[in-house]
N, CA, C and O atoms as a GROMACS GRO file, in nm:
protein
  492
    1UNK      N    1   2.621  -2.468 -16.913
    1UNK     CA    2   2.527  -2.441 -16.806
    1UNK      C    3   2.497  -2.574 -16.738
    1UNK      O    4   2.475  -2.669 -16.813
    2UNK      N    5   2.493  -2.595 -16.599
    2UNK     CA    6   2.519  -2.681 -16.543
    2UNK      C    7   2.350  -2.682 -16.481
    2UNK      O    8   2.295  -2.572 -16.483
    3UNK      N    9   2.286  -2.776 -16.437
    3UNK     CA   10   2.146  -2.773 -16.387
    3UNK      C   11   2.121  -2.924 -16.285
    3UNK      O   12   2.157  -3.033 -16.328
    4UNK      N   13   2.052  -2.907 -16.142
    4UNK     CA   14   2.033  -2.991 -16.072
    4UNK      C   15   1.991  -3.172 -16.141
    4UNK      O   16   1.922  -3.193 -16.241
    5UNK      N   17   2.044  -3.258 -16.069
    5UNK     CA   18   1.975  -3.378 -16.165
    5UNK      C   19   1.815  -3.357 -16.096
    5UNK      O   20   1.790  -3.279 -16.004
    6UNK      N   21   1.731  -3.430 -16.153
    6UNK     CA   22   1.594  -3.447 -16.105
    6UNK      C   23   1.551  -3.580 -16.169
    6UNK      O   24   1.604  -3.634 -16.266
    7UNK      N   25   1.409  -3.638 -16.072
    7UNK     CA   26   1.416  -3.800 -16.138
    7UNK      C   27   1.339  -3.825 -16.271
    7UNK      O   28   1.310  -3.738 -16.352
    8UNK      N   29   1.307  -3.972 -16.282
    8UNK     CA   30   1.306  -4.007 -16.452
    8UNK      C   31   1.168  -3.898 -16.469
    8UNK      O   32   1.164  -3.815 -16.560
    9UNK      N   33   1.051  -3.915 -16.356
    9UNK     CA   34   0.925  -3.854 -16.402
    9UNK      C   35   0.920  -3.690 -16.377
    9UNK      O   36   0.822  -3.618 -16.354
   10UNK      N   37   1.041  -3.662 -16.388
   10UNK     CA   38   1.095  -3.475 -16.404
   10UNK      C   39   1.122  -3.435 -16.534
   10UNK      O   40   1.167  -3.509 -16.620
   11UNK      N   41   1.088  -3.294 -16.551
   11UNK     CA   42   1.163  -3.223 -16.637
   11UNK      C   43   1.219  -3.108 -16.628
   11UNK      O   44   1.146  -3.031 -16.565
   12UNK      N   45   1.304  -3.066 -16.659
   12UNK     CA   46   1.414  -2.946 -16.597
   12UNK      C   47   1.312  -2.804 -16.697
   12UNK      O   48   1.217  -2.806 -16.775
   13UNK      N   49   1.381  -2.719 -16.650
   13UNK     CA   50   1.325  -2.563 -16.661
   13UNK      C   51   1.342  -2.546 -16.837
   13UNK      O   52   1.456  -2.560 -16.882
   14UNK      N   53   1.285  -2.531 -16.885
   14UNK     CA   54   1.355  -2.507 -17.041
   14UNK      C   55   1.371  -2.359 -17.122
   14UNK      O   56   1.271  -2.332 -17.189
   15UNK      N   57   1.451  -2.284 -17.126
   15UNK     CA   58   1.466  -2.172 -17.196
   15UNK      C   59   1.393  -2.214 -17.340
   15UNK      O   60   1.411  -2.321 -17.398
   16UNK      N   61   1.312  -2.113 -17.382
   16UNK     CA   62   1.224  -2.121 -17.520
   16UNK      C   63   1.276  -2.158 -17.647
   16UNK      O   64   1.215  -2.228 -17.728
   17UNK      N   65   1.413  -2.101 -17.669
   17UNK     CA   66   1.483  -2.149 -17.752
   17UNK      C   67   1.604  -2.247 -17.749
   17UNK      O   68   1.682  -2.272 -17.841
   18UNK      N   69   1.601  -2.296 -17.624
   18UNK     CA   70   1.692  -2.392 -17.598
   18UNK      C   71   1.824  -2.325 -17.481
   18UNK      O   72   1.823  -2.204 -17.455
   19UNK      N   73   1.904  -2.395 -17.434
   19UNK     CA   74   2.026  -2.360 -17.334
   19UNK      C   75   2.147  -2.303 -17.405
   19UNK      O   76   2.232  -2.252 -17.332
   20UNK      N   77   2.170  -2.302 -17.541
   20UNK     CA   78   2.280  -2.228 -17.611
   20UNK      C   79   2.228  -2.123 -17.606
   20UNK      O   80   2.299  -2.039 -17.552
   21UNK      N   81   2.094  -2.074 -17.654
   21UNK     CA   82   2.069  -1.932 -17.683
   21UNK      C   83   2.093  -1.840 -17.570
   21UNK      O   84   2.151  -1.732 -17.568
   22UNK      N   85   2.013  -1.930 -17.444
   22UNK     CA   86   2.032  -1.848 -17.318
   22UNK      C   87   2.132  -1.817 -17.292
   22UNK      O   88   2.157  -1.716 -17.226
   23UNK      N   89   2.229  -1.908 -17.343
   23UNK     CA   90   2.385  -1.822 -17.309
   23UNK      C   91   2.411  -1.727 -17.360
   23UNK      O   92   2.448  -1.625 -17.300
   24UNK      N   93   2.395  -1.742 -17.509
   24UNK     CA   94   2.404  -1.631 -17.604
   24UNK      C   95   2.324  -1.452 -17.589
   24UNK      O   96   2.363  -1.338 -17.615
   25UNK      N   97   2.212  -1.506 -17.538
   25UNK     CA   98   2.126  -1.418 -17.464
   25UNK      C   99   2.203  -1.304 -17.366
   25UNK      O  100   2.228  -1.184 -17.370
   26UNK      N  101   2.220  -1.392 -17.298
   26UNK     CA  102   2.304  -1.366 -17.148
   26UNK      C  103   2.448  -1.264 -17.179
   26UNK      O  104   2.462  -1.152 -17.130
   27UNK      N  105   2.530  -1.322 -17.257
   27UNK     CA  106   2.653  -1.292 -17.280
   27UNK      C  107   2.614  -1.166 -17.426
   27UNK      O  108   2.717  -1.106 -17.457
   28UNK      N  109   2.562  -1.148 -17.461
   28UNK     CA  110   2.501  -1.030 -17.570
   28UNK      C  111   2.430  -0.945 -17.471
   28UNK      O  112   2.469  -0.844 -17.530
   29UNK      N  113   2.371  -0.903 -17.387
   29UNK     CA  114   2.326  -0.793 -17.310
   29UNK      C  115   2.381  -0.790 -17.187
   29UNK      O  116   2.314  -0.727 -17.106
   30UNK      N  117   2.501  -0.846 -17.138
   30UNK     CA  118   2.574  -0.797 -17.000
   30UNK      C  119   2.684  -0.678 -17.116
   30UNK      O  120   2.748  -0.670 -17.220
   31UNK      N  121   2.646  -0.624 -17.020
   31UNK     CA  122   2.759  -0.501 -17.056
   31UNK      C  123   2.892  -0.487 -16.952
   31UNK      O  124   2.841  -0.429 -16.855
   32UNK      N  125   2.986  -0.501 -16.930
   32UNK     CA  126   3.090  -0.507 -16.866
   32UNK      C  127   3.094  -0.334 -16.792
   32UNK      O  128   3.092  -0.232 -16.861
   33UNK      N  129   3.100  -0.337 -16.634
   33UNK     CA  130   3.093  -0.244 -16.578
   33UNK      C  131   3.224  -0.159 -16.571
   33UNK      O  132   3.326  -0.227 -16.565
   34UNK      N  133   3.240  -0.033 -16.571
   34UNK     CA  134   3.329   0.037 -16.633
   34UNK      C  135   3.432  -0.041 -16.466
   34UNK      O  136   3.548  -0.071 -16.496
   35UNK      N  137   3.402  -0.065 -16.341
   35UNK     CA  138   3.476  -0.062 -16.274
   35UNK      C  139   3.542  -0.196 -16.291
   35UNK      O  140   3.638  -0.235 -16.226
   36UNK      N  141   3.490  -0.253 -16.370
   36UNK     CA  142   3.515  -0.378 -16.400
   36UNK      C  143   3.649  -0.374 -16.503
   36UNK      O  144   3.744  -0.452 -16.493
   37UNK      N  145   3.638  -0.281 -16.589
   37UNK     CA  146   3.738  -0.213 -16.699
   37UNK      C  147   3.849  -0.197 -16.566
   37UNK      O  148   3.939  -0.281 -16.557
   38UNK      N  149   3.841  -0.111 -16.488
   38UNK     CA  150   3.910   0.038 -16.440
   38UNK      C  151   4.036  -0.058 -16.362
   38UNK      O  152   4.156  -0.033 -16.372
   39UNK      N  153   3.976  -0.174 -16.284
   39UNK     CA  154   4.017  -0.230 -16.193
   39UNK      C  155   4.134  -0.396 -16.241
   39UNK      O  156   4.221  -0.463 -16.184
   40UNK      N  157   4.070  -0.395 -16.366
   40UNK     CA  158   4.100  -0.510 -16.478
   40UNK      C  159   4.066  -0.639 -16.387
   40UNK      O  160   4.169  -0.703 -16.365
   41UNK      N  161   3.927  -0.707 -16.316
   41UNK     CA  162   3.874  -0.801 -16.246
   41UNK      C  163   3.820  -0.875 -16.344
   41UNK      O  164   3.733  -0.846 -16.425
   42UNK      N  165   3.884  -0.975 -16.328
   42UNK     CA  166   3.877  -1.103 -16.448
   42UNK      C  167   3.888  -1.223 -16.444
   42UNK      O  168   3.933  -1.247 -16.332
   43UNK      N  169   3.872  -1.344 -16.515
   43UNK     CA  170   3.796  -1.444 -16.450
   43UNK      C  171   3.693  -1.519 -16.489
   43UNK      O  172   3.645  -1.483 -16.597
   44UNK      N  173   3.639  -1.616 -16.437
   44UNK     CA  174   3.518  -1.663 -16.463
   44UNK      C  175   3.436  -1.684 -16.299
   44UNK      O  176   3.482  -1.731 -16.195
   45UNK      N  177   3.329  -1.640 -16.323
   45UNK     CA  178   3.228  -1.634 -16.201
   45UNK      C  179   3.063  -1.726 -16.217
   45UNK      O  180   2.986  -1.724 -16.313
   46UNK      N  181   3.051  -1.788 -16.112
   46UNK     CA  182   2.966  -1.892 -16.232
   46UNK      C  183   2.778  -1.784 -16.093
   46UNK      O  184   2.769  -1.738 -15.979
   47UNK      N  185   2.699  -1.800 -16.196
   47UNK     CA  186   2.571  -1.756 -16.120
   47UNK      C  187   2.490  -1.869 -16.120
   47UNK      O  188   2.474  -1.962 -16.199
   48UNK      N  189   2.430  -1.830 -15.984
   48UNK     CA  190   2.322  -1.924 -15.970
   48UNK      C  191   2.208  -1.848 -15.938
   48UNK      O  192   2.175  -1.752 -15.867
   49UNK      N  193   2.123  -1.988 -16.078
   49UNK     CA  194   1.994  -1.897 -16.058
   49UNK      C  195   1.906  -2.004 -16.053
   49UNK      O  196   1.934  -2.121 -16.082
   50UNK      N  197   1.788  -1.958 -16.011
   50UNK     CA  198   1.645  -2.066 -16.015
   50UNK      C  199   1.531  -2.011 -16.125
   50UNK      O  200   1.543  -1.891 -16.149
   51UNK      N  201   1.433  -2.073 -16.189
   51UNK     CA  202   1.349  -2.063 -16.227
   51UNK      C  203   1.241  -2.111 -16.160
   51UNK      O  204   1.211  -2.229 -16.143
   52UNK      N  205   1.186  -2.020 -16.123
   52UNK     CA  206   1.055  -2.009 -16.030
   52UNK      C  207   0.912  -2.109 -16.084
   52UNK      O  208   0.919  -2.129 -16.206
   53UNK      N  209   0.837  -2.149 -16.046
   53UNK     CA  210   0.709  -2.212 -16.090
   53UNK      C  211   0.657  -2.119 -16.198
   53UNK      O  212   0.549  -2.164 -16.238
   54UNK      N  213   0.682  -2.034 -16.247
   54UNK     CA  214   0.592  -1.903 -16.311
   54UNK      C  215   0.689  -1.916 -16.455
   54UNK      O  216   0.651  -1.894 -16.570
   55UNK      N  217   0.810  -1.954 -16.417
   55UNK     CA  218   0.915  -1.958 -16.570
   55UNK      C  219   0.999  -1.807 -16.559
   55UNK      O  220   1.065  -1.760 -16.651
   56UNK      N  221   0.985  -1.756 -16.449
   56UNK     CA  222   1.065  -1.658 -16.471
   56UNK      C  223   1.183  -1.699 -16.405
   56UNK      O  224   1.176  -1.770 -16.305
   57UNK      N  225   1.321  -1.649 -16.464
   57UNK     CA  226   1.424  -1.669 -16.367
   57UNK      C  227   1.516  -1.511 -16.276
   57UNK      O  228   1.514  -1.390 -16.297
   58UNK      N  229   1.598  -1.616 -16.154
   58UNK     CA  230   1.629  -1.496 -16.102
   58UNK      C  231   1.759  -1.529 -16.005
   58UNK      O  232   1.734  -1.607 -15.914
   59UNK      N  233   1.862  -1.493 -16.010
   59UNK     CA  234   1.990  -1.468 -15.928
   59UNK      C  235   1.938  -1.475 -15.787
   59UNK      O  236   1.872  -1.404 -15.712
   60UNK      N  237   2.038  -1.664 -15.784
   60UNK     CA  238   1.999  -1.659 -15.604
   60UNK      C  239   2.131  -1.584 -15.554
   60UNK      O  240   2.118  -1.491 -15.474
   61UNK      N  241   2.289  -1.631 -15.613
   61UNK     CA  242   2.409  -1.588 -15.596
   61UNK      C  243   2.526  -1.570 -15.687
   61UNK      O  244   2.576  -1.640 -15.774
   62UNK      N  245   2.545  -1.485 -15.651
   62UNK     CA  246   2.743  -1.537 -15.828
   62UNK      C  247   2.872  -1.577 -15.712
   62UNK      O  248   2.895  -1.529 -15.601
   63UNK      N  249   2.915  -1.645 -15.761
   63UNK     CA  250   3.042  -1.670 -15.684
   63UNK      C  251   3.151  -1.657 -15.766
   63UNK      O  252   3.172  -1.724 -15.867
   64UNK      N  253   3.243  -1.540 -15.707
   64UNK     CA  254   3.355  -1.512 -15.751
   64UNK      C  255   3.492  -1.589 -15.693
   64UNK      O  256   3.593  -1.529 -15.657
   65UNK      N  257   3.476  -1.715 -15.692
   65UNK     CA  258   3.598  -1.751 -15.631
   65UNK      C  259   3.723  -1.773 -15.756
   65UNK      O  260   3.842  -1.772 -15.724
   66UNK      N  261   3.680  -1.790 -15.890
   66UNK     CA  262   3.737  -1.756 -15.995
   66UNK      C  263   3.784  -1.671 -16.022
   66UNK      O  264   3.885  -1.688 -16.090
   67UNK      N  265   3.738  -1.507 -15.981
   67UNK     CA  266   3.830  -1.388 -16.068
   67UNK      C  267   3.938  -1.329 -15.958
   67UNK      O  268   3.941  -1.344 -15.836
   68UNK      N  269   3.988  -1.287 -16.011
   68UNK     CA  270   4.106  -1.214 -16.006
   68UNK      C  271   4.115  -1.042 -16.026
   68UNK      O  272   4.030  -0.981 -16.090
   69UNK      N  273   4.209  -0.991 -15.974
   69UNK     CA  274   4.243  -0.824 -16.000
   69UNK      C  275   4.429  -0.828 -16.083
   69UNK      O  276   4.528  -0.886 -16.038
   70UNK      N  277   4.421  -0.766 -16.176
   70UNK     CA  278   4.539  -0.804 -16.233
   70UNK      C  279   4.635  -0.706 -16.166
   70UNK      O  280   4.750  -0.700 -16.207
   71UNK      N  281   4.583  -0.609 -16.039
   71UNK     CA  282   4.685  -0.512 -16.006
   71UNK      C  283   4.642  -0.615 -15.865
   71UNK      O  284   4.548  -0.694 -15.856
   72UNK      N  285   4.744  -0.582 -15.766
   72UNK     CA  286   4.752  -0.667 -15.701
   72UNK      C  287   4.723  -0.589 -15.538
   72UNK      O  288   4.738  -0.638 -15.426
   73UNK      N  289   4.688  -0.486 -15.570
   73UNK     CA  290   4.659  -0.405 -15.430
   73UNK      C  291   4.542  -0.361 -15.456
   73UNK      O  292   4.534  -0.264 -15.531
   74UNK      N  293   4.404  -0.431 -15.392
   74UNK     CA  294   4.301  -0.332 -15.406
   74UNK      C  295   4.205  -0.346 -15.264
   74UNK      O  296   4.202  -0.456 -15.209
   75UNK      N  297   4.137  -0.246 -15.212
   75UNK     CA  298   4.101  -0.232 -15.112
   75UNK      C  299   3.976  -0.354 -15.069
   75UNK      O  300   3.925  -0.405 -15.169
   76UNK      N  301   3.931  -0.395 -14.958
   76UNK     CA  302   3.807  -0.494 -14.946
   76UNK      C  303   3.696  -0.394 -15.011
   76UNK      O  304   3.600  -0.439 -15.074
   77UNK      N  305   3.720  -0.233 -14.986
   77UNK     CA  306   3.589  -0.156 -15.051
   77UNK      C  307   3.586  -0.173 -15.256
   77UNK      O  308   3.495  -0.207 -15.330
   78UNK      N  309   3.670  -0.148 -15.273
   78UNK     CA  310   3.723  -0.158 -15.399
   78UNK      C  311   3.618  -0.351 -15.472
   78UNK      O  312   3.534  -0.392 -15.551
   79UNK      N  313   3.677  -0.378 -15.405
   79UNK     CA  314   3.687  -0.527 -15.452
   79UNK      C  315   3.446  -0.534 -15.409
   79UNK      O  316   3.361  -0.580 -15.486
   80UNK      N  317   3.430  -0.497 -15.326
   80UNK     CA  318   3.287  -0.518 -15.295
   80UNK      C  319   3.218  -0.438 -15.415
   80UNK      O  320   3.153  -0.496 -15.502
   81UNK      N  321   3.237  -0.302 -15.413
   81UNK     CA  322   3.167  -0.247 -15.546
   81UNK      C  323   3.176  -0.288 -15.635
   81UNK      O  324   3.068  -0.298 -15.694
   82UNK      N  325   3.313  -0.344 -15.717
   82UNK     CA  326   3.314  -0.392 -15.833
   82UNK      C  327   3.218  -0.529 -15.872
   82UNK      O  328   3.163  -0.568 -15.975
   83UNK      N  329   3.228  -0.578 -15.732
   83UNK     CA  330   3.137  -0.722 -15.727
   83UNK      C  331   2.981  -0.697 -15.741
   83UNK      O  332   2.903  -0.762 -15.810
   84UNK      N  333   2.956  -0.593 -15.663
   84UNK     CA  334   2.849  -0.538 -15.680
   84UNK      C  335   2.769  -0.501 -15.804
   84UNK      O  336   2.666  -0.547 -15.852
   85UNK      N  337   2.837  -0.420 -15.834
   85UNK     CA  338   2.864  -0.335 -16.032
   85UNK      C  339   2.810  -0.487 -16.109
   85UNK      O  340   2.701  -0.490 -16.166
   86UNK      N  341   2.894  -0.601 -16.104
   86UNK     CA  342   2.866  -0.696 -16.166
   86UNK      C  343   2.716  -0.744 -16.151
   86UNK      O  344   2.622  -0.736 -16.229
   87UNK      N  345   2.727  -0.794 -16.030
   87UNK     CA  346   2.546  -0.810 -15.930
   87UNK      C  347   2.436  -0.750 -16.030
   87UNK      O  348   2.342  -0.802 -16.088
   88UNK      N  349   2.487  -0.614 -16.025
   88UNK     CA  350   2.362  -0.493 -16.063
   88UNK      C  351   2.313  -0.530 -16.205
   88UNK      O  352   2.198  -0.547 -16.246
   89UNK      N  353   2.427  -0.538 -16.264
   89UNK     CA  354   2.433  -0.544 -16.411
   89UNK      C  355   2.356  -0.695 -16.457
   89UNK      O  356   2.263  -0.718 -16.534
   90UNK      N  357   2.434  -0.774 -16.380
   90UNK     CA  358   2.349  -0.895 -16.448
   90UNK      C  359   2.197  -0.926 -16.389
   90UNK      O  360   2.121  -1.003 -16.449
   91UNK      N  361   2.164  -0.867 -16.279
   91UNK     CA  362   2.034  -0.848 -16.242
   91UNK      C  363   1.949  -0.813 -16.358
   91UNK      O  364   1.868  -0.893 -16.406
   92UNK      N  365   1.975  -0.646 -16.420
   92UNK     CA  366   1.916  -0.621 -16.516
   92UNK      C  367   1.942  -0.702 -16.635
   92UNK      O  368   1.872  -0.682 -16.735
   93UNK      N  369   2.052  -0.808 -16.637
   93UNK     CA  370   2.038  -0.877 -16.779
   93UNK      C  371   1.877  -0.988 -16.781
   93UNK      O  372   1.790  -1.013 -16.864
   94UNK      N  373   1.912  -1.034 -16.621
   94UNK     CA  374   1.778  -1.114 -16.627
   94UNK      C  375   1.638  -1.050 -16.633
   94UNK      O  376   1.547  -1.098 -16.701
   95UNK      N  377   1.627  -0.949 -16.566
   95UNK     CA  378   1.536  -0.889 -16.609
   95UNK      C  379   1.464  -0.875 -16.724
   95UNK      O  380   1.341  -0.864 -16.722
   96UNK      N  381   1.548  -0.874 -16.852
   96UNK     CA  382   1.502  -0.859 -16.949
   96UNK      C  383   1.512  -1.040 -17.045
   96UNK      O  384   1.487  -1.049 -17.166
   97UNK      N  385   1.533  -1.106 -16.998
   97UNK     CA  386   1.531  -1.269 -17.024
   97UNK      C  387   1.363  -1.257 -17.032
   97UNK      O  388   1.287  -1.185 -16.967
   98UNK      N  389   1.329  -1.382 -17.163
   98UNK     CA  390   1.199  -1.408 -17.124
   98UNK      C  391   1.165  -1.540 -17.084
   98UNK      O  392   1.242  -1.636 -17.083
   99UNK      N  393   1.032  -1.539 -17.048
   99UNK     CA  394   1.013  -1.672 -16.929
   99UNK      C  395   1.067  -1.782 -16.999
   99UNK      O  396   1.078  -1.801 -17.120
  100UNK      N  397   1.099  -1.850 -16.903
  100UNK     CA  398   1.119  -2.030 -16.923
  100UNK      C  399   0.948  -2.120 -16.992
  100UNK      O  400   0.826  -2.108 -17.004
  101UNK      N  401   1.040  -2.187 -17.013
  101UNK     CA  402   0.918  -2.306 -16.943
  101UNK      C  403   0.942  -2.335 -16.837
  101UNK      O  404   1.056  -2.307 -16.800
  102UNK      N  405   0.853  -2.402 -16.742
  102UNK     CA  406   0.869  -2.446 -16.605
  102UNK      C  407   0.927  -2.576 -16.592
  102UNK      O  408   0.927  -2.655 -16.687
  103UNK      N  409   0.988  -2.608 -16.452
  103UNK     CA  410   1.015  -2.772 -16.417
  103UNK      C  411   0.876  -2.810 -16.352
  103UNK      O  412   0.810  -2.735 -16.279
  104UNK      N  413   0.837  -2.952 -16.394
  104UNK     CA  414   0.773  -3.031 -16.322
  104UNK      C  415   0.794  -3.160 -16.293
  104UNK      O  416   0.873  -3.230 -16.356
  105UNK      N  417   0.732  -3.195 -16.208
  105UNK     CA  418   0.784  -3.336 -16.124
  105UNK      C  419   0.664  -3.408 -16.107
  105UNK      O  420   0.598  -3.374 -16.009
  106UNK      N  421   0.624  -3.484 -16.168
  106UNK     CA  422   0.488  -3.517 -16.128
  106UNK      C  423   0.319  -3.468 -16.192
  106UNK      O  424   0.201  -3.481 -16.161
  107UNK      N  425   0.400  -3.410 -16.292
  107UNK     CA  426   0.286  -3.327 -16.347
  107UNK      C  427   0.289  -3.165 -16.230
  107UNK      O  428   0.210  -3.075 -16.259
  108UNK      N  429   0.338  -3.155 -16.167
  108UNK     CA  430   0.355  -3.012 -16.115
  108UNK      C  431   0.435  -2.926 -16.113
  108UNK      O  432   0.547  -2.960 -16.075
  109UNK      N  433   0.419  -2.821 -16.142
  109UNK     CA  434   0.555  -2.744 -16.165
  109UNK      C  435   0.691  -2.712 -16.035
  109UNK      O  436   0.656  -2.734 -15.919
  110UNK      N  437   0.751  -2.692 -16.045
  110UNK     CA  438   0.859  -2.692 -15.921
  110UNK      C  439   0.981  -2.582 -15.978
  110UNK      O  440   1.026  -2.560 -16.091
  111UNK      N  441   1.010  -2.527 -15.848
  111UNK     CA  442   1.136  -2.393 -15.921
  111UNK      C  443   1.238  -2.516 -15.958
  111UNK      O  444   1.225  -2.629 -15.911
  112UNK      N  445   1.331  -2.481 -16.038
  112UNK     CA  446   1.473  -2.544 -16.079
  112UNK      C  447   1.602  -2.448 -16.090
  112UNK      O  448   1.603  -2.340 -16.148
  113UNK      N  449   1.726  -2.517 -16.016
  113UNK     CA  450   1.836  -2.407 -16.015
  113UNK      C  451   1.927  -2.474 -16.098
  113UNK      O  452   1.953  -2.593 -16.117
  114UNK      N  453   1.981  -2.332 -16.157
  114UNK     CA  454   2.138  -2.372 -16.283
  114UNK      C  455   2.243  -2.270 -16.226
  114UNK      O  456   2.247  -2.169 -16.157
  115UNK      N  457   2.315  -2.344 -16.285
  115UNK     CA  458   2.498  -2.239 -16.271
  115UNK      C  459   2.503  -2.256 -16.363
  115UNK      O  460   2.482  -2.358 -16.428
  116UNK      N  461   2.545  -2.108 -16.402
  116UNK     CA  462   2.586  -2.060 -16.555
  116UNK      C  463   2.720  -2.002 -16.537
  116UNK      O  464   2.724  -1.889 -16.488
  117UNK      N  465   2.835  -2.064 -16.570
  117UNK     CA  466   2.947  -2.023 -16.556
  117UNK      C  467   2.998  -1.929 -16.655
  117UNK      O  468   3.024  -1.956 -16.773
  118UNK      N  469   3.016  -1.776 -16.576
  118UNK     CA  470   3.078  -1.668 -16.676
  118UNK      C  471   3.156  -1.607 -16.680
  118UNK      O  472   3.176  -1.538 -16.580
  119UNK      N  473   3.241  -1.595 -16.788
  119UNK     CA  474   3.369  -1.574 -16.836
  119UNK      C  475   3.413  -1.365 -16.890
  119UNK      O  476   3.366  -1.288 -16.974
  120UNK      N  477   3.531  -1.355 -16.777
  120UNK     CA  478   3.535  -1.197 -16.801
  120UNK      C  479   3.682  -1.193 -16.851
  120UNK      O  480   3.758  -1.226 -16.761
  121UNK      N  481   3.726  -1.171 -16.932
  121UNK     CA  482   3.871  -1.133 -16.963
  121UNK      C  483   3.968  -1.016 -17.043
  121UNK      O  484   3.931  -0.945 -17.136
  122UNK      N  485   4.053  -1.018 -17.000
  122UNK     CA  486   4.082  -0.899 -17.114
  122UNK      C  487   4.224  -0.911 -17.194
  122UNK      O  488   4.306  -0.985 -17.140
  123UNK      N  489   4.258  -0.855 -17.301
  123UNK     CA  490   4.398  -0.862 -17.387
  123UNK      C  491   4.453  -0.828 -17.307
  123UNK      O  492   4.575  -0.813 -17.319
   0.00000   0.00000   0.00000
């Protein structure tokens, strides 16, 4: 998980149990969307998210410039839902994340953004 630099009198957003778990977190309640199966779209897609002043976090964007379709004809509609499907799904993964700690700078809190680069593949 990759996270903005900030200066010496900063501190970055902190997941409660640390940045491994959140992965672990993360990657234990995404459920892989069946169109995601159907279509075999695979890859790594990294999300970006911020943690808000409050410690909650939330999907600014995912960028799929990483995955792939292992069949090689699929429609721009095809290819948007599946992206979507993904969207939806990891929305509700954050949803159920619990708060951060916050970043502050100064003694004040401030949102902070990470890329969490994630990995879809299949046999």
């Amino acid at each position: 998980m990759r996270n903005r630099a900030i200066g010496r009198d900063s501190i970055p957003a902190q997941y409660p149990e640390g940045g491994d778990a959140f992965v672990k977190t993360v990657t234990r309640k995404f459920k892989i969307p069946s169109s995601v199966n159907k279509y075999s779209y695979e890859g790594v897609f990294n999300i970006h998210f911020t943690v808000n002043t409050d410690g909650i976090p939330a999907i600014d964007s995912i960028n799929f410039a990483k995955m792939k379709f292992r069949s090689k004809r699929i429609s721009a509609a095809t290819l948007a839902q599946v992206r979507n499907d993904i969207r939806s799904e990891m929305d509700h993964v954050f949803e159920q994340i619990p708060e951060w700690i916050p970043a502050a700078a100064n003694g004040t809190r401030i949102p902070y953004r990470f890329t969490l680069p994630f990995s879809v593949y299949f046999d």
